[in-house]
N, C-alpha and C positions, 0 to 999 in steps of 0.2 A: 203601526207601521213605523219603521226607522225613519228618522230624520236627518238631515243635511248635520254634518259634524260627528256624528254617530259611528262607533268603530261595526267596520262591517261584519258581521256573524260570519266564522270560520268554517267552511264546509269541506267532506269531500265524498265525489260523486263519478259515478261511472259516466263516460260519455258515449255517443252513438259507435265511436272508432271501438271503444275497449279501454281506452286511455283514461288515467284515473284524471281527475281533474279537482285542485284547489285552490285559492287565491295564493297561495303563499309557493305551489309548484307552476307560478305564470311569471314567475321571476322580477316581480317591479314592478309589473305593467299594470297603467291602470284598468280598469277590466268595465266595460258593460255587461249588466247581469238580466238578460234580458229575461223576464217571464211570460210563458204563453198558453194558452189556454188549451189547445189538442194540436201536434201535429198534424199536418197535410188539411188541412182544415181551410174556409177562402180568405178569412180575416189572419191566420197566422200564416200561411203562405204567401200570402202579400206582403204582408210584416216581414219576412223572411227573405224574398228576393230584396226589400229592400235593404236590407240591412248587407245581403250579398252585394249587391249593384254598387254601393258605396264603400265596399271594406277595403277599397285600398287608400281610403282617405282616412278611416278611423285605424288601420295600419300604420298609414303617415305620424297620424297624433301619438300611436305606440299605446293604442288602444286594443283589448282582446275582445272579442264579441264574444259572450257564451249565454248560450240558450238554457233555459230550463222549464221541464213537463213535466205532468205525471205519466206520460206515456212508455212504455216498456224500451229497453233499450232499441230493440231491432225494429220499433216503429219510429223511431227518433232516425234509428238510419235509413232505413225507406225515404223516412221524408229528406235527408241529408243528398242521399244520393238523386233523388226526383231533380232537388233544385238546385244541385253541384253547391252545397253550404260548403265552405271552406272550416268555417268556427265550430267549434264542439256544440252539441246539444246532450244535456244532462237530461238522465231520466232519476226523478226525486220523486219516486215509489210511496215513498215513505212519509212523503211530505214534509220532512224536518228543512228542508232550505226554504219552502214556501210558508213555512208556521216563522221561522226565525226572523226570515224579512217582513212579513206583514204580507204576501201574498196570497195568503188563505188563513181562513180564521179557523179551520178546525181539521185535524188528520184525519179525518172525511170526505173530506171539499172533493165536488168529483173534476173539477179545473182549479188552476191557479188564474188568478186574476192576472189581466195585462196590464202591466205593471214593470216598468225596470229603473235600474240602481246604476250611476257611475261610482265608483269605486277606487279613488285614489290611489298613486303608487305605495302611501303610507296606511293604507289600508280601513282608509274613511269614506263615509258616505258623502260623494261631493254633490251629488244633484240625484233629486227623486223626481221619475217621470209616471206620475198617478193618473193621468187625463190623457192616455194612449187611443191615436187613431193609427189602424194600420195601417191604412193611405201613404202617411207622411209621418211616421213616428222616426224611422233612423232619419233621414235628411233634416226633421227637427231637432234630434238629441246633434247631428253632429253640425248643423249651422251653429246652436249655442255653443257646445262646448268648442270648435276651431274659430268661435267668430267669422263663419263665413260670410 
């Protein structure tokens, strides 16, 4: 698994919209790389409104939320449009974005581990979030990271 200081492996990936999505086409911003285990699912749905519920705070910070599964594109929008996600969710089929972070150990794995990466405007790994509840995982990445 990547470590804090670590340059963040380059990716790019279809989102639930269509829209291609990569660190380097989010302009600067520093990016939450959030990974989750199955769409529409009750532990990622949770995870997921919460990271809705708070996104105009981690907007504030000029922070991108992006989601990533192995789930196919048009299940990634189901689940987008269910709980009105504003942020992209990436379908990584292929599992190359979850082998390169450490969120699966093999282009097998039938989930990626919950698991997410802040991701600095310089394109580093500022904080690794390995010990994910999905109760309270966005409200705790974003009290650290804004010092709330």
């Amino acid at each position: 698994m990547l470590k804090v200081g670590d340059a963040a492996p380059d990716f790019i990936a279809q989102a639930h919209d269509g829209a291609t999505v990569s660190p380097g086409r989010l302009g600067g911003k520093k990016i939450l790389l959030w990974f989750y285990p199955e769409a529409d699912t009750p532990g990622c749905s949770l995870e997921g409104r919460g990271f809705r519920d708070h996104q105009e705070y981690y907007d504030d910070g000029d922070i991108q939320i992006v989601g990533v599964s192995f789930d196919p594109v048009e299940r990634n929008a189901a689940f987008a449009r269910k709980f009105d996600f504003k942020f992209p969710l990436l379908s990584d089929l292929d599992r190359k974005i979850a082998l390169a972070y450490g969120a699966c150990s093999d282009a097998k794995a039938q989930h990626a581990q919950r698991v997410s990466f802040l991701i600095d405007e310089h394109g580093k790994i500022a904080r690794v979030y390995d010990s994910v509840d999905p109760r309270d995982h966005p409200a705790r990445v974003l009290a650290e990271i804004l010092d709330v």
